[in-house]
N, C-alpha and C positions, 0 to 999 in steps of 0.2 A: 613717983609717977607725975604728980602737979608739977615737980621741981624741973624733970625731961621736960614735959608740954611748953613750961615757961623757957625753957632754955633755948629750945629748937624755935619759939615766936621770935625771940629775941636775936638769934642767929640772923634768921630769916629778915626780921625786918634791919638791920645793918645793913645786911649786903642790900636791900633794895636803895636804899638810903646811899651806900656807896656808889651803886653802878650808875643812880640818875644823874649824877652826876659828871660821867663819863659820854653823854650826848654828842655825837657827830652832826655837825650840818654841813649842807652839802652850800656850794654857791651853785645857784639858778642862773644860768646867761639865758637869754633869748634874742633871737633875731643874727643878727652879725655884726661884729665891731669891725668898725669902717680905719683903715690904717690912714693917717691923716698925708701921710706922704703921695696918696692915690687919690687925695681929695685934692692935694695940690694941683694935682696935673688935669683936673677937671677944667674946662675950659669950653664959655661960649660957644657954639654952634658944630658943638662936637654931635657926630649921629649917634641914635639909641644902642648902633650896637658896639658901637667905639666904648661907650660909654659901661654899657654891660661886659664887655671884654675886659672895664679897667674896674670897676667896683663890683661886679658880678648878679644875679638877678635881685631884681628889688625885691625888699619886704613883703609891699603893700603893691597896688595894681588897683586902681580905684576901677572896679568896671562901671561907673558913671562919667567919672575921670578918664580915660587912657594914656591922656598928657600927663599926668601926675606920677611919678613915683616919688614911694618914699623908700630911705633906707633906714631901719632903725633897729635900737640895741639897747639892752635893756640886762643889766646886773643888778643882782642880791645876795653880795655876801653871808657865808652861814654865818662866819664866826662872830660877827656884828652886825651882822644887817644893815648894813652901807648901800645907798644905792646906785648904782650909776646909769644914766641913760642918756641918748644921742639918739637927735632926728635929722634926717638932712631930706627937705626935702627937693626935687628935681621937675620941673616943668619944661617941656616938649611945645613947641610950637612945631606940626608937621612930623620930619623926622627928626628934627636939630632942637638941642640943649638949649634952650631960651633966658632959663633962671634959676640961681642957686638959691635956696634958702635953709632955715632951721641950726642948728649947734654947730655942724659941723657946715665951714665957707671955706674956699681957697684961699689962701694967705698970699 
């Protein structure tokens, strides 16, 4: 009877042992990764919606701000936990692109 109890703990605690093992992680994106070849084509005193038609709507929308966007992108791989992340951000004078700033610039 004791030699069953002991058998079936012991079963049991392996496979828990085994299967923790066995962990999936997911990677976490947030935001949207910006194709650098559409940042290229970013360009001085282009309008807001030239601009939205070519990198699509911003992240952020500062409502103190309205000149300001940002676009940003934010990874964390499961399987190491690497991080990656990208800000770019876009200042409006009026309707027209005034100034690139943050990781991602036009080359």
């Amino acid at each position: 009877m004791i030699l069953r109890l002991l058998q079936t703990v012991l079963i049991i605690g392996l496979a828990i042992v085994a299967l923790s093992g066995c962990v999936y992680r997911m990677d976490i994106p947030q935001g949207q990764r910006i194709d650098p070849a559409l940042v290229d084509q970013l360009e001085i005193g282009m309008s807001r919606k030239q601009v939205e038609f070519l990198l699509g709507t911003p992240s952020i929308v500062d409502l103190h701000h309205p000149d300001l966007w940002h676009y940003v992108f934010y990874l964390k791989t499961g399987k190491d936990g690497k991080v990656e992340k990208s800000v770019m951000r876009l200042t409006f004078s009026g309707d027209l692109l005034a100034r690139i700033d943050g990781d991602l610039i036009p080359g």
